[in-house]
C-alpha positions in Angstrom: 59.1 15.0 142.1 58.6 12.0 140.2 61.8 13.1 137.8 63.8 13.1 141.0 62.8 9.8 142.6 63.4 8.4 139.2 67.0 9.8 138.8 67.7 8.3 142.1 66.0 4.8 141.8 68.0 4.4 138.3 71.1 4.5 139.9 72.8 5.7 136.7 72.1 9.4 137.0 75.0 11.6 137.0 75.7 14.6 138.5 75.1 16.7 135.6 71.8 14.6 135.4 70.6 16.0 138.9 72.0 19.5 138.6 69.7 19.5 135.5 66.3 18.3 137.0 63.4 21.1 138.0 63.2 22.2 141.6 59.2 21.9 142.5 57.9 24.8 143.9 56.5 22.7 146.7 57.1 19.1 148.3 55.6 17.2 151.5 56.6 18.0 154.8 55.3 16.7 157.7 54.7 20.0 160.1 52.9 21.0 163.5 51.0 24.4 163.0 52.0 27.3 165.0 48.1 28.3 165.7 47.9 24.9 167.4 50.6 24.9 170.2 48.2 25.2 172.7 46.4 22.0 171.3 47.6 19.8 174.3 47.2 22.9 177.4 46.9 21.4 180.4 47.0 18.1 179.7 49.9 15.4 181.2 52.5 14.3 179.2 51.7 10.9 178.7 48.1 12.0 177.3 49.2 14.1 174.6 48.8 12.5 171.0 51.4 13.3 168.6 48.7 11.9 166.0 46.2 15.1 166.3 49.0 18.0 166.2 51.6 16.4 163.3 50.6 17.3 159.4 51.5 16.3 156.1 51.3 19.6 154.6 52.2 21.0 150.9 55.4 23.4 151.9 57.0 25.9 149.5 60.9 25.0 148.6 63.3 27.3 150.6 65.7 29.2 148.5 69.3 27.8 149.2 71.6 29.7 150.5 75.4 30.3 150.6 77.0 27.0 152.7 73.6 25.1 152.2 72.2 22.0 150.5 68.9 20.9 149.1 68.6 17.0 149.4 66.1 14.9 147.8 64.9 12.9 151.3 64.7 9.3 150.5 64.0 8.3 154.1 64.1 9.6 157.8 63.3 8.4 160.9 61.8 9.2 164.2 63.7 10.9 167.4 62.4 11.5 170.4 62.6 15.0 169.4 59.9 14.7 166.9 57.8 13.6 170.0 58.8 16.5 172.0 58.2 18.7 168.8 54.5 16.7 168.7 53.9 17.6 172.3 54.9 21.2 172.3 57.3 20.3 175.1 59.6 21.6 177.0 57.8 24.8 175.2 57.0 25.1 171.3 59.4 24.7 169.0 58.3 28.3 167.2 60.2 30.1 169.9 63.4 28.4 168.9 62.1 29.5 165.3 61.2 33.0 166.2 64.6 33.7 168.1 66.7 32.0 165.3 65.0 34.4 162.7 66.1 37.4 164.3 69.5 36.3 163.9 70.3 37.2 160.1 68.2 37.6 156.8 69.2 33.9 155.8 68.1 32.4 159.0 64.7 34.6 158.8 63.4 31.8 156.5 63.3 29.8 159.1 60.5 31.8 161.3 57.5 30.4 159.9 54.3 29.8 161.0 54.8 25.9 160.5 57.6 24.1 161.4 58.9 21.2 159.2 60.6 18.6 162.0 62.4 15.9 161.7 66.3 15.8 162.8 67.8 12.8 160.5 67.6 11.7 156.8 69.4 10.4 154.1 69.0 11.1 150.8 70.6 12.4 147.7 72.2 15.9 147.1 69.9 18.6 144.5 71.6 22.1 144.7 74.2 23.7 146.9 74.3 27.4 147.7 77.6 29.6 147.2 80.6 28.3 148.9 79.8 24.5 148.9 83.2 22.5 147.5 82.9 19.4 149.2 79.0 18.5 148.0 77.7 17.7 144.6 73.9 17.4 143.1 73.7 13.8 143.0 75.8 12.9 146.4 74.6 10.1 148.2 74.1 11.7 151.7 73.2 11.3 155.3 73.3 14.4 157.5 73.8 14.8 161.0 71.2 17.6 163.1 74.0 20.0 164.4 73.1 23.5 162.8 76.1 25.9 164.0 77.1 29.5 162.9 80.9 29.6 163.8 81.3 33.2 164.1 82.1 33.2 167.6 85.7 31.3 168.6 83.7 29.7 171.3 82.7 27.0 168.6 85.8 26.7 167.0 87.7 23.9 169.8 84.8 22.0 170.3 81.4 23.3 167.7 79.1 21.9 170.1 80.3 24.9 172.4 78.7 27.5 169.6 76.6 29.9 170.9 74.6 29.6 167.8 74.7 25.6 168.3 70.8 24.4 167.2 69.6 20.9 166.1 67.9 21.1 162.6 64.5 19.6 162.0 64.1 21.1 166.3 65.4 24.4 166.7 65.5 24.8 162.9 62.5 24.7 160.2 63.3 22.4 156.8 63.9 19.3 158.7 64.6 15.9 157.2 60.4 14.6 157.7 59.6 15.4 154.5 60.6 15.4 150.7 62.9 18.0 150.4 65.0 18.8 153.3 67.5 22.1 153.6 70.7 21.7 155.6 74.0 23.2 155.6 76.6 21.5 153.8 78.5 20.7 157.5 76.2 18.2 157.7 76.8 16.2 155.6 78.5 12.5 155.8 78.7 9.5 153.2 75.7 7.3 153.3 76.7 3.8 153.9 76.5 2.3 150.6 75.5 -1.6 152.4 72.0 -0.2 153.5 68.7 0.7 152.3 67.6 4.1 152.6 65.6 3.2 155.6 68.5 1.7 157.2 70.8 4.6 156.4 68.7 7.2 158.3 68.2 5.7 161.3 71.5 6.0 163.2 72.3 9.7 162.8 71.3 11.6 166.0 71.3 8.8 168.1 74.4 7.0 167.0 76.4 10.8 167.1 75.1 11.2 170.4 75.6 8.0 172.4 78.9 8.8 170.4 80.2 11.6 172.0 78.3 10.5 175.6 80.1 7.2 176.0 83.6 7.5 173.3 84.6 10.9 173.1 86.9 12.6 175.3 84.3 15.3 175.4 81.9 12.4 177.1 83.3 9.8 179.1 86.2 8.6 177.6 85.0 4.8 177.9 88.3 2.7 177.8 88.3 -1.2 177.8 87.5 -2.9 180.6 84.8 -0.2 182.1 81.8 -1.3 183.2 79.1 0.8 181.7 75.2 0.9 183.3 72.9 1.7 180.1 69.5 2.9 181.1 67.4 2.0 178.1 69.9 -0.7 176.5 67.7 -2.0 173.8 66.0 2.1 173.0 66.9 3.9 170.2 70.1 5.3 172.2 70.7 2.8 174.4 71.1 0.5 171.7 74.2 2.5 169.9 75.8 2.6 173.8 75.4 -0.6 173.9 77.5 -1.3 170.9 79.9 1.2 171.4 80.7 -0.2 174.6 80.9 -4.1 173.5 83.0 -3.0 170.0 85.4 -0.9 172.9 85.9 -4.0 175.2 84.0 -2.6 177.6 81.3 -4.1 179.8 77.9 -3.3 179.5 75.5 -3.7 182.4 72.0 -3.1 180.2 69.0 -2.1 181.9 65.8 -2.8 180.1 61.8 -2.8 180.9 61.1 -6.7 179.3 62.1 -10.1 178.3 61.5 -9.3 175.1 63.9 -6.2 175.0 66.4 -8.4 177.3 66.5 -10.8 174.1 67.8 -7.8 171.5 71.0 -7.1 174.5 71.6 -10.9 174.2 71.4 -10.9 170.5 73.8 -7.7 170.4 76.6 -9.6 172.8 75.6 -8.3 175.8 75.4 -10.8 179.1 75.2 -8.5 182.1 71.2 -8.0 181.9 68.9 -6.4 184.3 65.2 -6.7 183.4 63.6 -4.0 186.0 60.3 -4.7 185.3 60.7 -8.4 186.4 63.0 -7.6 189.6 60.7 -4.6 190.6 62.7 -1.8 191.0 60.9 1.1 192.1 63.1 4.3 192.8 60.4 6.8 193.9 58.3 6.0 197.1 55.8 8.7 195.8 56.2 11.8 193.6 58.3 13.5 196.0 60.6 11.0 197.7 63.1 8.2 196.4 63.6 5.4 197.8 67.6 4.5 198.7 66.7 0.8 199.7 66.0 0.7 195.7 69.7 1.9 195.2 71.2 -0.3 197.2 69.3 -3.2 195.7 70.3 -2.4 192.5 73.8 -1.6 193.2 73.7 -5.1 194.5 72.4 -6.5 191.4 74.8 -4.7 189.6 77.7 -6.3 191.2 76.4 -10.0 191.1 77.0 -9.3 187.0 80.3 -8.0 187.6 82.0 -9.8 189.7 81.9 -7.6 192.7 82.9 -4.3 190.6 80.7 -1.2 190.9 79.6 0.8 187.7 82.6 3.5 186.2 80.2 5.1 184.0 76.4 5.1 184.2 75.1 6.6 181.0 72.2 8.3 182.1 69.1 9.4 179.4 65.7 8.7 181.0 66.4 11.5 183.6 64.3 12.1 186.7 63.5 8.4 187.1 66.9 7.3 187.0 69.5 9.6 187.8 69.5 9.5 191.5 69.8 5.5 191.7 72.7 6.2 188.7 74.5 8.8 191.2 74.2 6.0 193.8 75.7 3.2 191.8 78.9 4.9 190.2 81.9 3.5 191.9 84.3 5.8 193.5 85.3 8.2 191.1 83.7 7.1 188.2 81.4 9.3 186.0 78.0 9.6 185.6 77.3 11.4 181.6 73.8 12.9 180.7 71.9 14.1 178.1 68.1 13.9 177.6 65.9 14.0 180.5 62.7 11.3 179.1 61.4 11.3 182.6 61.6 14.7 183.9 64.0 17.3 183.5 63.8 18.3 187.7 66.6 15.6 188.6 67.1 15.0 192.1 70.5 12.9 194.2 72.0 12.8 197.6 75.1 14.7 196.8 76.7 12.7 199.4 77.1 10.1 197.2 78.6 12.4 194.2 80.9 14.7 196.3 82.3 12.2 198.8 82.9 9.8 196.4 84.7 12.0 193.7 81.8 11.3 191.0 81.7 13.4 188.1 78.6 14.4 186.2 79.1 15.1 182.4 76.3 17.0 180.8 76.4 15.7 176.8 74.5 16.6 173.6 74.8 15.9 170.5 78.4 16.0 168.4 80.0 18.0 166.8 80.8 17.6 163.2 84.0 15.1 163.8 82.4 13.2 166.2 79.5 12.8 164.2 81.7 11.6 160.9 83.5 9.5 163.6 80.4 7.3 164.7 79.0 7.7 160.8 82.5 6.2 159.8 82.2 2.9 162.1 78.5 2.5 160.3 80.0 2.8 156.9 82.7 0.1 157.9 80.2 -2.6 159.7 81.4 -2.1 163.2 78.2 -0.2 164.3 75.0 -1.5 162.6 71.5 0.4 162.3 68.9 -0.7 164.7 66.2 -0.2 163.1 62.8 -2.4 164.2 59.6 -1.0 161.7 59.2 1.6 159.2 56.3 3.7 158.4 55.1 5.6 155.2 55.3 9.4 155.7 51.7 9.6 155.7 52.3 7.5 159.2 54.8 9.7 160.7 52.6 10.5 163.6 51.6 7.3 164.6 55.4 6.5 164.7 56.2 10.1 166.9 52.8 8.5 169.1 54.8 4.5 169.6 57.7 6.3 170.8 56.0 8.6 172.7 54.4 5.5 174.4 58.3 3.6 174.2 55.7 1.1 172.3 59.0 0.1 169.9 62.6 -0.9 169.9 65.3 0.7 168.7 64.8 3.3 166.0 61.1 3.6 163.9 62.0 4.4 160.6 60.1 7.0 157.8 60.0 6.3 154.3 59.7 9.7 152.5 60.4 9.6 148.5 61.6 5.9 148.9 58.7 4.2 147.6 59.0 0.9 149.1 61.7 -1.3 151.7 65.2 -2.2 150.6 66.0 0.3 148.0 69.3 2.2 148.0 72.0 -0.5 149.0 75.2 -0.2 146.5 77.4 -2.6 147.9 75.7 -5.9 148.3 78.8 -7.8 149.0 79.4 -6.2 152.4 75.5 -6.2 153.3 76.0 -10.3 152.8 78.7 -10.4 155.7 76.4 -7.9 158.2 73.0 -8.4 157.1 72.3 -10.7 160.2 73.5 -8.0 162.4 71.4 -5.7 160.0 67.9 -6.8 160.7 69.2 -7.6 164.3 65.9 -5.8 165.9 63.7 -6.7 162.9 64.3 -10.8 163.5 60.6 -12.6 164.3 59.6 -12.6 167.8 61.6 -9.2 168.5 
């Protein structure tokens, strides 16, 4: 391992150079153990510790296979996937394993009885199976977490729509926490050559997905001029649909829990603000009944920042919390697009509001492959930047999954896996120096 970290840190290595260094037999991965999914039985949610179920375990290499890639993982970060994969929630992640094994001898690897997680990384290209053309040993690489089959045509209009559609590092083993990760070659995009390792991993999943939720015409097709209500605005999604939506000249209304996460909207452009800690908004009377005073207060609010206009697309994340004040506060016609469910998967609305009012509810996840190079391309060319606030050692990783779980950060936590320190990996220092304030955006003092 030292040989490859080397190789990469010299920044002189050639191709031949890393199609010529020794595979380990093993690396570090950062696993939970099938014989401990019922660790957390029977206890809530918020009381499960990502800390006691994630490892740092010695792993065996996979073998690649045909349409694959072995990449050397210089850095990774945290998704709230990994937290879900901590928790062994919605169910544990070995039954997405066990039901992917049976699909083919290749995918059989996968069915172990440890899963390595983790759903983003970047990092540098080792070996590519049988059929790779576009991928060399020695590629500077991110990947993005859609793992797809394409041998149905339903995945050949939209991949997404794949009935073999999984996200690596969750409904895959091999994933990106870890030294060496496996992925299939159609995941893999250009790092941005004006950030660090650290910075390069954080935006995958997240930026794809608030990507395809807000921009695509498979989301909502955000134009100029909408006004956009993001739950979350300064969170590791919220924080790429917030700059989606100010680099589209659209409005965004951004609803966050503090001051202090009110300041990172500012800093990003944003003015319409709504801090609902400080103004109190409290949807649910109890655990069984909302509360539609709450609605109309906040569709109020809402209004008072924009000029009297209602919301055309409420991009909805936290779930059951939310959703039924974001059904409310769509204007006529507009659109309300999901994907995640933080608070509850069990949403609940007054359909009154959605069918009366010709509201549309999008369900989105993920990207496919062009949507994915799409929202990677605008992070190679400055106009989306990472938002990455602190990074942790691998060693650390489940004390990041356990801030997350706890929404104790902002924006994305970061995972240093063979890096070896901060602030390695940037190629182009020229075009860092025009966006480096925008860079460390959430990593300024105070925020």
């Amino acid at each position: 391992m030292e040989a490859i970290v080397s190789a990469v840190l010299s920044g002189e290595a050639t191709s031949e150079d890393f199609a010529g260094l020794r595979i380990p037999e093993s690396y570090r991965g950062m696993v939970v153990r099938k014989e401990e999914a019922d660790l957390f039985e029977g206890s809530p949610s918020a009381d499960k510790d990502p800390r006691k179920s994630l490892h740092l375990d010695d792993v065996p290499v996979p073998e690649v296979g045909p349409g694959e890639a072995l990449v050397a993982v210089m850095a990774s970060s945290v998704n709230y996937n990994t937290v879900w994969s901590a928790i062994f929630e919605p169910l544990p992640t070995f039954r997405f394993l066990e039901r992917y094994g049976k699909l083919s001898p290749q995918a059989k690897r996968h069915d172990l009885p440890y899963h390595i997680i983790g759903s983003d990384l970047t990092g540098v290209v080792l070996r590519t199976g049988p059929g790779v053309n576009a991928w060399q040993p020695g590629d500077e690489v991110v990947a993005h977490c859609l793992s797809v089959e394409l041998e149905s045509s339903d995945g050949h209009n939209d991949t997404m729509l794949d009935p073999e559609q999984r996200i690596w590092g969750f409904e895959t083993n091999f994933g990106g926490l870890a030294e060496i990760a496996l992925v299939k070659s159609n995941q893999l995009m250009p790092k941005p050559d004006h950030l660090s390792w650290e910075e390069a991993a954080a935006p995958g999943l997240v930026n794809s997905t608030a990507y395809r939720q807000l921009v695509s015409r498979n989301g909502a097709g955000m134009k100029q001029g909408d006004n956009v209500l993001i739950w979350g605005a300064s969170g590791g999604l919220g924080s790429y649909a917030t700059q989606f939506a100010l680099a589209g000249g659209a409005n965004p209304i951004c609803v966050v829990s503090s001051e202090q996460k009110a300041d990172i909207c500012r800093a990003m452009g944003a003015e319409a603000i709504i801090d609902r800690t400080a103004e109190h908004y409290k949807f649910w009377k109890d655990e069984h009944h909302q509360d539609p005073r709450e609605w109309k207060r906040f569709g109020k609010r809402i209004r008072e920042l924009t000029g009297g206009e209602d919301v055309d697309i409420a991009f909805e994340h936290p779930g059951r919390e939310t959703f039924g004040a974001s059904v409310y506060v769509t204007r006529k016609g507009g659109t309300i697009v999901t994907c995640a469910s933080t608070s509850g998967y069990n949403h609940e609305y007054d359909n009154r509001y959605l069918w009366m009012s010709l509201k549309r509810i999008i369900g989105s996840h993920f990207a496919n492959y062009r949507e994915a190079w799409e929202a990677n391309r605008l992070i190679v060319k400055g106009k989306i930047h990472p938002t990455l606030s602190k990074v942790y050692s691998l060693e650390e990783t489940g004390q990041a999954a356990y801030d997350v779980h706890r929404n104790l950060h902002q924006g994305k936590v970061g995972v240093l896996c063979l890096a070896p320190k901060e602030g390695l990996g940037v190629r182009d220092h020229e075009k860092r120096a025009q966006h480096v304030d925008a860079i460390n955006r959430f990593r300024e003092p105070g925020i």
